[in-house]
N, C-alpha and C positions, 0 to 999 in steps of 0.2 A: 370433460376436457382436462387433461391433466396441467396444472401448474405449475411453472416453470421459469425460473431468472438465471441470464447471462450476468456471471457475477464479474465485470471486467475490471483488472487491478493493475498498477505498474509496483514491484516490489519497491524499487527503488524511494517511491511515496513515503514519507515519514509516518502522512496518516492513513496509508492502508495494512499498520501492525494493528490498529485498532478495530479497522473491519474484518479480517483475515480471522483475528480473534473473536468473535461474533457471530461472523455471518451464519456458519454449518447448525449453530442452536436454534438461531431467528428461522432461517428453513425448514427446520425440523419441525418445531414448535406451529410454524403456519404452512406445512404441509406441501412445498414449495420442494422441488427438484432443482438443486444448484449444479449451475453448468461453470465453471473455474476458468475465463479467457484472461490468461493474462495478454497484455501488452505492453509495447516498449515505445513510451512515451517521450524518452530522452531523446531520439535525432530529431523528434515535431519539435522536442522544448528547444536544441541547439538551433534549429535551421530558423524560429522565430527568434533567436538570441535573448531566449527565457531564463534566466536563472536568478531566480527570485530570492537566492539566501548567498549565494557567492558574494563576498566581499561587505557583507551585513551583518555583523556581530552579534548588534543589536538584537536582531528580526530571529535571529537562528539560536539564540537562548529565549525569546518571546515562543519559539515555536515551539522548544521543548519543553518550556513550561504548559503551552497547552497542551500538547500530547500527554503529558506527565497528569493534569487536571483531569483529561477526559476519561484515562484509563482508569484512574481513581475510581469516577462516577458511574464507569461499566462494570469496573472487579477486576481489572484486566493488570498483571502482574508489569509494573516500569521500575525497575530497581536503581537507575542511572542513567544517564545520559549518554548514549552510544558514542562512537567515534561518525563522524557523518564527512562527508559518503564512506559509506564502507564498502561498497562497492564502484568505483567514480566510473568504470567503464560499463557498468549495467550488465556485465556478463550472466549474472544468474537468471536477469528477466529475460534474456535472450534464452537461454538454455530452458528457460519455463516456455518461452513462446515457442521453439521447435516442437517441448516437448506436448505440451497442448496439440499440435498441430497432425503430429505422429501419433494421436492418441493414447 
């Protein structure tokens, strides 16, 4: 029975630069067929009126410090602190969920 993980990511995620960077080795290595769903997690986040770093200064330098910690401890190149969202309308995860879709 062949082996297989639905790898589901929202680009938009801070911390799925971390798994994105990863994952294709971790499958190879355990002999695992990755299947690439992205999805677009921002109208569930808006319609629950989710926004967990909007207007938190705080929370959104604590966050980048962790991303900046983890990537460290996997190898994973962070050379600065992006501009966040860099995307605010999700456009690219859309354009990745047609394009998943349209195979």
């Amino acid at each position: 029975m062949p082996r297989e993980l639905d790898f589901f990511f929202y680009i938009a995620s801070t911390y799925t630069y971390l798994s994105v960077n990863r994952i294709e080795e971790i499958a190879a290595r355990e002999g695992v067929s990755l299947h690439w769903r992205p999805f677009h997690a921002r109208a569930i986040m808006l319609e629950q009126n989710n926004r967990p770093i909007v207007g938190k200064p705080v929370k959104l330098l604590y966050m980048w410090r962790e991303v900046e910690r983890r990537a460290n401890r996997y190898g994973i190149s962070f050379k600065s602190t992006p501009d966040y969202p860099v995307d605010p309308e999700g456009l690219a995860n859309l354009v990745a969920v047609v394009a998943s879709l349209e195979g």
